[in-house]
C-alpha positions as CSV (number, residue, x, y, z in Angstrom):
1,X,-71.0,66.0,88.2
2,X,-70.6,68.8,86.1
3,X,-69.4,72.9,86.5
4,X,-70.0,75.2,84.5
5,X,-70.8,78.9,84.6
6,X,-73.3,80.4,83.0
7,X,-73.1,81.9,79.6
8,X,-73.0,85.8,78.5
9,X,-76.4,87.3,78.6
10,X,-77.9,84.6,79.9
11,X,-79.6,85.1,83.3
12,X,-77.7,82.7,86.3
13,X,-81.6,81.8,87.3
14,X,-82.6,81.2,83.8
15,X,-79.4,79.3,83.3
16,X,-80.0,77.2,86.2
17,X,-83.6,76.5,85.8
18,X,-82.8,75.4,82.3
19,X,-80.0,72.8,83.4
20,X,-82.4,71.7,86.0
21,X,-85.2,70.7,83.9
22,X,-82.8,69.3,81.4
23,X,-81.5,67.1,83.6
24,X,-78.0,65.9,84.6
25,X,-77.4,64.3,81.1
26,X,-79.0,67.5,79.6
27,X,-76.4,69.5,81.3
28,X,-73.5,67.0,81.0
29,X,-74.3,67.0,77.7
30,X,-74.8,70.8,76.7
31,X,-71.2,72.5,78.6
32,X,-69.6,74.7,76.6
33,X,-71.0,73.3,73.7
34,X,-73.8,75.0,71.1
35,X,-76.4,76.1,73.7
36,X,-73.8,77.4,75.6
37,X,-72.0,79.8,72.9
38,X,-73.1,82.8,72.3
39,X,-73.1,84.5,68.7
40,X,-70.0,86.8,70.4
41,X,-68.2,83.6,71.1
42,X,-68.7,82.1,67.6
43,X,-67.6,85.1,65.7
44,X,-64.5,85.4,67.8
45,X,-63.9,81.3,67.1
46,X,-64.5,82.3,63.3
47,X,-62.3,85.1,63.4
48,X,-59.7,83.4,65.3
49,X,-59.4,80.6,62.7
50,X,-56.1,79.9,60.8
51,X,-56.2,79.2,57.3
52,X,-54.4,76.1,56.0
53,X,-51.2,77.6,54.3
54,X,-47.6,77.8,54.6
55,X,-47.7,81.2,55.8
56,X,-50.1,81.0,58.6
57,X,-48.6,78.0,59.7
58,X,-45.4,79.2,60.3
59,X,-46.8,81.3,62.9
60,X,-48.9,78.8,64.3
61,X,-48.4,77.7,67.9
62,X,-47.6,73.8,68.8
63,X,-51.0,74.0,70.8
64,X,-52.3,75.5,67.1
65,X,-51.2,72.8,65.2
66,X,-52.2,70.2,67.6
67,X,-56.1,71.8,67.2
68,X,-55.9,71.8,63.2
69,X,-54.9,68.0,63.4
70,X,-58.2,67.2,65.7
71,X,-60.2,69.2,63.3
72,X,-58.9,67.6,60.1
73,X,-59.0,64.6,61.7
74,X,-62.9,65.0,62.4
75,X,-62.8,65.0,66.4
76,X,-66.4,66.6,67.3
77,X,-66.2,66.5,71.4
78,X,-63.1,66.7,73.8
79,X,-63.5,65.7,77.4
80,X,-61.0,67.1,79.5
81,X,-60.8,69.3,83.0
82,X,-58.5,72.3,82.7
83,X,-55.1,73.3,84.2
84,X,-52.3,75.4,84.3
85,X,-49.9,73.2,82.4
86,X,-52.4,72.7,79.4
87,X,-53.8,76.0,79.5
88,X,-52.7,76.7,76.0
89,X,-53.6,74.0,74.6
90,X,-57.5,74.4,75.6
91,X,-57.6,78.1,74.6
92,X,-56.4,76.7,71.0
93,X,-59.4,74.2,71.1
94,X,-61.6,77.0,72.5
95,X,-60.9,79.2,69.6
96,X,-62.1,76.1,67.4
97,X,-66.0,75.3,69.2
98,X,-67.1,75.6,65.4
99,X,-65.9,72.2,65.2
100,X,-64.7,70.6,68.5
101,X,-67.4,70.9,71.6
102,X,-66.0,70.7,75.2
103,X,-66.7,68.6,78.0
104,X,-65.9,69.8,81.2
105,X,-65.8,67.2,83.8
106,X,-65.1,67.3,88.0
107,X,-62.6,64.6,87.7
108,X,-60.3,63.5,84.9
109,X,-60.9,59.9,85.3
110,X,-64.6,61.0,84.2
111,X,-63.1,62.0,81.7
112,X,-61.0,59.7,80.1
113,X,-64.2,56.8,80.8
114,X,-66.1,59.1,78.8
115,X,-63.1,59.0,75.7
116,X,-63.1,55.4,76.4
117,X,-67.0,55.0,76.5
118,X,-67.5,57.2,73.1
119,X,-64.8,55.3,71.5
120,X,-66.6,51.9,72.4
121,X,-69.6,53.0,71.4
122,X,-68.8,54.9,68.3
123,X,-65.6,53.1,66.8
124,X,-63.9,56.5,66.7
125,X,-61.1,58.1,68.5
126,X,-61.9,58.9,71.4
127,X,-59.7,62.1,73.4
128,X,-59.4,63.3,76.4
129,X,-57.4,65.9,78.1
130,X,-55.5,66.6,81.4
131,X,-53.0,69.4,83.2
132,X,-49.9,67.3,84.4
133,X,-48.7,65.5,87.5
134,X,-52.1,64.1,89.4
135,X,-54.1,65.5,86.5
136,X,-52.6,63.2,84.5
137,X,-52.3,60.1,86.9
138,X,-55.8,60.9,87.6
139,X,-56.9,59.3,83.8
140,X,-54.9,56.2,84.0
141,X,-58.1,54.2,85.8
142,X,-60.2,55.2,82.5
143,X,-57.3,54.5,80.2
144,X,-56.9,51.3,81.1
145,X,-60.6,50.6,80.8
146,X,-60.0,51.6,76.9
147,X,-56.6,49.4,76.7
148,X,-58.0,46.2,78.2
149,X,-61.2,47.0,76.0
150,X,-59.4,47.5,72.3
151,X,-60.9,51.3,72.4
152,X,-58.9,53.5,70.6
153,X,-58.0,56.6,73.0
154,X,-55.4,59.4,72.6
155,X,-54.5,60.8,75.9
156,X,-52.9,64.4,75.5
157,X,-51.3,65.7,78.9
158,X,-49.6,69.0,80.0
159,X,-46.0,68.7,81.2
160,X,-43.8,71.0,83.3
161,X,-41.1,73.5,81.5
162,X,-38.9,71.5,79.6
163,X,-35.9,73.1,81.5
164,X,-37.7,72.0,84.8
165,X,-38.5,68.1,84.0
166,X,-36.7,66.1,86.2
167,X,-36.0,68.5,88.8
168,X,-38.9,67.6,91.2
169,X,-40.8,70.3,89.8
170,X,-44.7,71.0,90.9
171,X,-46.6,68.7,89.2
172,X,-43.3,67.1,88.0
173,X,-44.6,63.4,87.5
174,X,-42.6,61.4,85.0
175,X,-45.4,60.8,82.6
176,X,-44.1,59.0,79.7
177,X,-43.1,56.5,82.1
178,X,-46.3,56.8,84.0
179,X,-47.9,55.7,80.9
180,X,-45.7,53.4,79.4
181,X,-47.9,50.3,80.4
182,X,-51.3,51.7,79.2
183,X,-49.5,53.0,75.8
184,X,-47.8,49.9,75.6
185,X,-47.3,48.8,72.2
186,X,-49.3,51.7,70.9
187,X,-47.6,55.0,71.3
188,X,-46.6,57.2,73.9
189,X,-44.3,60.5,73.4
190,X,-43.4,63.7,75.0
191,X,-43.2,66.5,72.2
192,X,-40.9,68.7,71.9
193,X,-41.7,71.3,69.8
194,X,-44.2,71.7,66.8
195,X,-41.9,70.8,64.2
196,X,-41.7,67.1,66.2
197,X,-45.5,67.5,66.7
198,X,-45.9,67.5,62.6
199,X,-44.0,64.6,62.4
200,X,-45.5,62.5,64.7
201,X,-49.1,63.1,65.9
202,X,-50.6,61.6,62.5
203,X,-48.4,58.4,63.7
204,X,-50.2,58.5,67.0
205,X,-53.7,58.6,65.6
206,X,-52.9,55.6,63.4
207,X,-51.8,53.5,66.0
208,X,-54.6,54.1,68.5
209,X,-56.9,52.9,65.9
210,X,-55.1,50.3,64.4
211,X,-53.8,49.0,67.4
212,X,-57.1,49.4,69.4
213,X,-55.7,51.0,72.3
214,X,-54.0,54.1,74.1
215,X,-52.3,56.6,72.8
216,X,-50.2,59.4,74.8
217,X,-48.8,62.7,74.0
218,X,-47.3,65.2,76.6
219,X,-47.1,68.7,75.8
220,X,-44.2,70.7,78.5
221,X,-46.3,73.9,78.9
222,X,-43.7,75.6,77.2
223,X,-43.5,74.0,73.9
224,X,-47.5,74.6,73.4
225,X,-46.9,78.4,72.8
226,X,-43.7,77.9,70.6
227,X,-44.3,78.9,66.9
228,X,-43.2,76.8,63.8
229,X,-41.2,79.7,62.6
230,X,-39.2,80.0,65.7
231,X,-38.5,75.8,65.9
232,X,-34.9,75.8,65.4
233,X,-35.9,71.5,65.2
234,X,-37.6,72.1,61.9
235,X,-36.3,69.9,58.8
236,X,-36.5,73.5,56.9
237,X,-39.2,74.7,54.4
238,X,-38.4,72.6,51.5
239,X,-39.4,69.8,54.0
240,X,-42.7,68.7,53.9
241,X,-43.8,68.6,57.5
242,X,-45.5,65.7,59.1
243,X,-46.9,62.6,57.4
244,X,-50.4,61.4,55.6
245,X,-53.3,62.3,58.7
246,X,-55.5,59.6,56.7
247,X,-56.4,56.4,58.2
248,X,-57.7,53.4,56.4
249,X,-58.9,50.4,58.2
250,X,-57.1,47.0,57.3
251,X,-59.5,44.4,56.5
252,X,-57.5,41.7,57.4
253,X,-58.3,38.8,54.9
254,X,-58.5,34.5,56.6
255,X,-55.7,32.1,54.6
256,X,-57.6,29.9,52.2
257,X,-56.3,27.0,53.8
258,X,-57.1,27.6,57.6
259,X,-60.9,28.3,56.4
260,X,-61.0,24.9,54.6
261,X,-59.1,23.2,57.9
262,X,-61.7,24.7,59.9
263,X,-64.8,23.9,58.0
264,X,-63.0,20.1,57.7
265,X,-62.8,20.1,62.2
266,X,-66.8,21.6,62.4
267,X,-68.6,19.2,59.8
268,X,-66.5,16.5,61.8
269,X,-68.0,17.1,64.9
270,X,-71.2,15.9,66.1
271,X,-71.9,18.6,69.0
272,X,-70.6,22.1,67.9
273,X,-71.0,25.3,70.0
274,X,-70.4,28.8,69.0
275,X,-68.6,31.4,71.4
276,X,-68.9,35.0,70.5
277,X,-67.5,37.7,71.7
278,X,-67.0,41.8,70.8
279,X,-65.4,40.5,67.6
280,X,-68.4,39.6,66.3
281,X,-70.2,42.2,67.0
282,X,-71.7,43.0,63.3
283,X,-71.9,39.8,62.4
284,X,-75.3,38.5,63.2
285,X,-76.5,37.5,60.0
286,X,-73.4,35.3,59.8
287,X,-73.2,33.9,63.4
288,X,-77.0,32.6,63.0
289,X,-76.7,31.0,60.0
290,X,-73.6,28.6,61.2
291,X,-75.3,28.4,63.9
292,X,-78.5,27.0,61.8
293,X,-76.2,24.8,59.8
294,X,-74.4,23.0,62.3
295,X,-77.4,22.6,64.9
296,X,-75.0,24.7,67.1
297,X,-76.2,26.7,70.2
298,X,-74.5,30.4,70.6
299,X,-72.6,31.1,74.0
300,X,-72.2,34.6,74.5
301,X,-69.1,36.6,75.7
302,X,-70.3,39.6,77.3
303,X,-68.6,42.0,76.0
304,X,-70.4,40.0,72.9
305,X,-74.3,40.0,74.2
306,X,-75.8,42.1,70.9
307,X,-74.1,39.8,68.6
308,X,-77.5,38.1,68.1
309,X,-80.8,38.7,69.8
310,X,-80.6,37.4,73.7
311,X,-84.2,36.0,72.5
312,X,-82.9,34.5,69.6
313,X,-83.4,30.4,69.6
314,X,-79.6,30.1,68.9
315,X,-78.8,32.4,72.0
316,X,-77.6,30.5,75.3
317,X,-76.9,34.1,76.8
318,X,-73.9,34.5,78.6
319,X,-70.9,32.8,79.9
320,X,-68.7,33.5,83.0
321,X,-69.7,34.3,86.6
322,X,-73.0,35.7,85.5
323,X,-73.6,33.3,83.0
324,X,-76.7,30.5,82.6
325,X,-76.3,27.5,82.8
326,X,-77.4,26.4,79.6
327,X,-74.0,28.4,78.3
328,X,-72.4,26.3,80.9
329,X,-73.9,23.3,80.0
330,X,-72.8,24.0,76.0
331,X,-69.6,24.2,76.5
332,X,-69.4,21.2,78.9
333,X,-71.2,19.0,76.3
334,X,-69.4,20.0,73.2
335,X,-67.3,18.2,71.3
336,X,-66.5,21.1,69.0
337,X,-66.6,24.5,69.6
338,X,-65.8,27.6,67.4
339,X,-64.5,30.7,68.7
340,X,-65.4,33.8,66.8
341,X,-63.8,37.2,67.9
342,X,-63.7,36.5,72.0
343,X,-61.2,35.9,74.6
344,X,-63.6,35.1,77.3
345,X,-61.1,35.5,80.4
346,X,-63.2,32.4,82.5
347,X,-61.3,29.7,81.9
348,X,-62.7,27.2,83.8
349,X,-66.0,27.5,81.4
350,X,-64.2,26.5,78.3
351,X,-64.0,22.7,77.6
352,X,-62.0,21.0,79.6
353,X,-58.6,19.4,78.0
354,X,-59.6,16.7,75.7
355,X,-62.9,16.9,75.8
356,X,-63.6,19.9,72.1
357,X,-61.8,20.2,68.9
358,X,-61.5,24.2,68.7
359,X,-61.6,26.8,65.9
360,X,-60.8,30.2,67.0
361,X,-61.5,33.3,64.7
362,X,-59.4,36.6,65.6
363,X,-57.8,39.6,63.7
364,X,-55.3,40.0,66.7
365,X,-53.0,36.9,66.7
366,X,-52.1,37.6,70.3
367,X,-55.3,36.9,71.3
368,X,-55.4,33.2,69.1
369,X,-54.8,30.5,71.6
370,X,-54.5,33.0,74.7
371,X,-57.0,31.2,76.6
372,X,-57.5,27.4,75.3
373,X,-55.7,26.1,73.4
374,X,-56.5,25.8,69.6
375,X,-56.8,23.8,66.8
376,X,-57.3,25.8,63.8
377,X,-56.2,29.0,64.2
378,X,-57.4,31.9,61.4
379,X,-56.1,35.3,61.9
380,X,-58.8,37.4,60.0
381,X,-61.6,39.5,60.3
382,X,-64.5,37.7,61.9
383,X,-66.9,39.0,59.6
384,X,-65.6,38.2,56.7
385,X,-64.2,34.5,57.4
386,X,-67.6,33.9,58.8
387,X,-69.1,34.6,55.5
388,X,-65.9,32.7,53.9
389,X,-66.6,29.3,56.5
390,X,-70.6,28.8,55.6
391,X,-70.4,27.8,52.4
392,X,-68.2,25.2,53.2
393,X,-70.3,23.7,56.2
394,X,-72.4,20.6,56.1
395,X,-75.9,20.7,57.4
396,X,-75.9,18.6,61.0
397,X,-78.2,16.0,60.5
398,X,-78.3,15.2,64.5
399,X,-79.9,18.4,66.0
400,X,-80.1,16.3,69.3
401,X,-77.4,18.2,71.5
402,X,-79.1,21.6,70.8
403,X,-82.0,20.5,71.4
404,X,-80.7,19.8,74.6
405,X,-79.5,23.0,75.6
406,X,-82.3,24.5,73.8
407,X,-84.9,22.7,77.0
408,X,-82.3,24.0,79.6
409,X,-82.0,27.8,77.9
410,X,-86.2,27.2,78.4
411,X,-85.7,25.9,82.0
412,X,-83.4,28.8,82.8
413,X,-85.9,31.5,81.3
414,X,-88.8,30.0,83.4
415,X,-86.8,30.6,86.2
416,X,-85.7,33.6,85.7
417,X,-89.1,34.7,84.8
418,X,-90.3,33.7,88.7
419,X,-88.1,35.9,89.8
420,X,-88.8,39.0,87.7
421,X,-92.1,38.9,88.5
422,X,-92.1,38.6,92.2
423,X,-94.1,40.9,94.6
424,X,-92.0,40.5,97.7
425,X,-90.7,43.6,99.3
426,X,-88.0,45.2,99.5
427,X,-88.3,45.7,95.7
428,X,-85.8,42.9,94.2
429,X,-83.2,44.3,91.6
430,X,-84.2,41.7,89.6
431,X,-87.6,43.2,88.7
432,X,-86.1,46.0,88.2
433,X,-83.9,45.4,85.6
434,X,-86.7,43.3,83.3
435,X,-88.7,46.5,83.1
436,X,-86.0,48.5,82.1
437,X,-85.3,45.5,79.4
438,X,-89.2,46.5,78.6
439,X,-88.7,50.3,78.6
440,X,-85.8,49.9,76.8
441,X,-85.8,51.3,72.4
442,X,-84.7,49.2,69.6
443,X,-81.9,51.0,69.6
444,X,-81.1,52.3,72.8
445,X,-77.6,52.7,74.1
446,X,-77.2,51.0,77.5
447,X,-74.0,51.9,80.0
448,X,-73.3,49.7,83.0
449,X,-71.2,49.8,86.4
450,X,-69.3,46.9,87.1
451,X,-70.6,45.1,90.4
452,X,-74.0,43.2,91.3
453,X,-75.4,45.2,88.7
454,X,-73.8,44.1,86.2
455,X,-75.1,40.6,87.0
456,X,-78.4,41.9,87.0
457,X,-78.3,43.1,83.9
458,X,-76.5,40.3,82.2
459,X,-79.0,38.2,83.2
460,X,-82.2,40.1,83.2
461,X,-81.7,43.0,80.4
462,X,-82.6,41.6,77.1
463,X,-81.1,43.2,74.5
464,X,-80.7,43.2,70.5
465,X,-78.5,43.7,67.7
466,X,-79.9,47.3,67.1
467,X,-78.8,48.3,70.4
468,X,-75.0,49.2,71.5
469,X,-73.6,48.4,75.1
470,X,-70.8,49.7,76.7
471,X,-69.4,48.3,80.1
472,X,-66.0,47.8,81.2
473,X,-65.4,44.2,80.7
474,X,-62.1,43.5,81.3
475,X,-61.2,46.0,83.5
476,X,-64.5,45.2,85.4
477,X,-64.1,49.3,87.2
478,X,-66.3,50.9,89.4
479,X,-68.3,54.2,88.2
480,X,-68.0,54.1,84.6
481,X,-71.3,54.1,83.9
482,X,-72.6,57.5,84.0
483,X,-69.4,58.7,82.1
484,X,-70.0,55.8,79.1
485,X,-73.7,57.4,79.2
486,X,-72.7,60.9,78.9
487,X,-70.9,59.9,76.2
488,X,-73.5,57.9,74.3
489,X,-75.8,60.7,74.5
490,X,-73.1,63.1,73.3
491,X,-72.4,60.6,70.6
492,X,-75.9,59.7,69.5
493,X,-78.3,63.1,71.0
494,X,-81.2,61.4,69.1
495,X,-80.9,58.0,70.9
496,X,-82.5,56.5,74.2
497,X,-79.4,56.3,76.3
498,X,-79.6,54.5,79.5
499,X,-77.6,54.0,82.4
500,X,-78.0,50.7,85.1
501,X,-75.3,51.9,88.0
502,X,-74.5,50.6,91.3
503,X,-72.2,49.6,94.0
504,X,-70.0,52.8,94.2
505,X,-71.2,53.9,90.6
């Protein structure tokens, strides 16, 4: 999974025996980073640094500058796999393992899973790094894992010489083109010297995270050893270079009026249903309590499942192909539902035409209306119209419907219950997966692989608010897993981190 060699004065048999008893998250999780530095290494990294001033920076490198930015913009870990064409810019980030840590990987799509994985799990920018040409092709599986996922990702690729692009040059793929699909509606830019790297990698930070998706830069292998100073594209030095590198979320406030129109549709209906999905996430105290109000069972997205407790007494667990069918039988018998934060991609689970009134909650109004269609629409953050919507809701009197699907949620956990607790050999996955649901910590971090597994684990892996999961939900890729649990563990060292893989994973 992982290659590295071993450090400066550091026997190979001690090195080995060390990763070895570590493990392979251990040693995933330890290359090229602190245990692997030696005090030579840090001094050179300390005496190597450049000082933030107009005078240093004019002598500063486009791979230099590039490094700073990562720093000030508080990236900790890199995954990447080296190469020619981004040579310089790794040897900049070497020189800075006081504050970034490397990740060497065998494969770049490892590597952009684990940017996509961290980013999931962490709600921070996630990066990764390739040489050009296949390198570069090589992260698109990953990339699009974080696109269809609303995981912030910057992507930063080697090029050829510029005076060689488009001349069917080794390694010569096109990849601003390449990656004009994944990037799409994000940001996506092949730089051209450090001057144009000031003025626009702040942008592409930004609009990863606020667009919840993937950024790209490409760097020609030239232009990351050019200096400021010798840029004849710079604006001149009474030009401030570059823009703001902060980034403040936007809190994205519901219209007064679409929370009252909504409350007005839910206390008029007599069988309400909640659908949740990664949206929500955060939100449990909210969820519950309209859930409470309204008599109102809670169908799960799973992209959504720690939104509340899969034990909770509001909690129908999931919906979809591995769903139960007291989530199926929710949305069948609904008359309203309310969607909070999900675009649940199985359409024939939602209520069929005619049958529910529909609220759907979103900050992205692209997503509003994408799947059923809608009532009340509120473009807002789920949390907070949540909060804004319970004051306003009557208490249902009639708490027959979820009673209903409160006896089938109790039907379906007796059966599932036979099964987790059978003897019969071969060992069934099934059993398996319940006692890792009882091995699991309250707040472990769990990674799956998309396949049977996943099914498994949907159904028989109970899990909590406290705990994070990462999977690739709308992708639904193969062999994600072990990179999203590298990354968790890089992410969170002091957590239980816990990978269920399978089916090419």
């Amino acid at each position: 999974m992982m290659v590295a060699q071993a450090p400066a004065g550091v026997a190979v048999r001690e090195f080995l025996g060390r990763t070895l008893r570590g493990g392979a998250l251990l040693a995933a999780a330890t290359v090229l980073g602190n245990e692997l530095r030696s005090p030579e290494n840090l001094a050179e990294s300390q005496t190597n640094n450049l000082l933030h001033n107009p005078s240093t920076e004019a002598r500063q490198t486009t791979a230099d500058l590039l490094t700073e930015k990562l720093v000030e913009w508080g990236v900790s870990v890199v995954f990447w796999l080296p190469g020619d064409k981004i040579a310089h810019i790794l040897d900049a980030i070497r020189r800075r393992q006081d504050k970034i840590r490397f990740v060497l990987v065998r494969h770049e799509e490892g590597a952009a899973f684990m940017a996509s994985g961290y980013s999931k799990l962490t709600g921070k920018l996630g990066v990764c790094v390739s040489t050009a040409g296949p390198g570069a092709v090589h992260l698109l599986n990953g990339l699009y894992d974080a696109k269809f996922d609303g995981a912030p990702v910057l992507a930063i690729t080697g090029a050829p010489p510029r005076a060689l692009l488009g001349n069917r040059f080794t390694q010569g793929v096109d990849t601003i083109s390449l990656y004009d699909d994944v990037t799409n509606g994000v940001y996506n830019k092949l730089i051209t010297g450090p001057a144009h790297l000031l003025s626009v990698v702040d942008v592409a930070r930004r609009a990863a995270l606020a667009r919840r998706g993937v950024a790209h830069l490409s760097f020609p292998v030239d232009v990351q050893t050019k200096s400021l100073a010798d840029d004849d594209e710079s604006l001149g030095i009474d030009v401030q270079h570059g823009t703001a590198s902060g980034w403040v979320p936007q809190i994205e406030f519901p219209s007064p009026d679409a929370v009252r129109a909504a409350a007005d549709l839910l206390n008029a209906g007599r069988r309400t249903a909640l659908l949740v999905g990664q949206g929500a996430l955060g939100s449990t105290v909210e969820v519950e309590a309209i859930a409470a109000r309204r008599a109102a069972p809670v169908v799960k997205a799973f992209l959504g499942k720690t939104v509340i407790a899969d034990i909770s007494p509001y909690s129908t667990g999931d919906i979809g192909e591995f769903g139960t069918t007291a989530s199926s039988a929710a949305m069948r018998g609904c008359d309203t539902l309310l969607i909070a934060g999900s675009t649940m991609p199985w359409l024939h689970y939602y209520p069929k035409p005619g049958q529910a009134r529909i609220v759907q909650i979103d900050r992205d109004p692209t997503s509003v209306g994408l799947r059923v269609a809608v009532d009340v629409p509120i473009i807002g953050d789920v949390r907070r119209t949540l909060s804004e919507l319970l004051p306003l809701l009557e208490t249902q009197i009639d708490r027959s419907f979820f009673a209903q699907i409160q006896t089938k949620m109790s039907e379906w956990n007796q059966a599932l219950r036979r099964i987790e607790t059978s003897t019969k050999l071969p060992l069934q996955p099934q059993v398996v997966a319940r006692e890792v649901s009882e091995l699991l910590a309250p707040d472990a971090l769990v990674a799956l692989d998309c396949g049977s597994n996943t099914f498994f684990a949907a159904r028989h892996i109970y899990m909590v608010p406290t705990q994070k999961l990462a999977v690739a939900g709308n992708l639904s890729t193969m062999a994600c897993g072990l990179p999203f649990v590298i990354a968790a563990q890089l992410a969170y060292p002091d957590r239980q981190c816990v990978a269920f893989v399978g089916d090419g994973g």
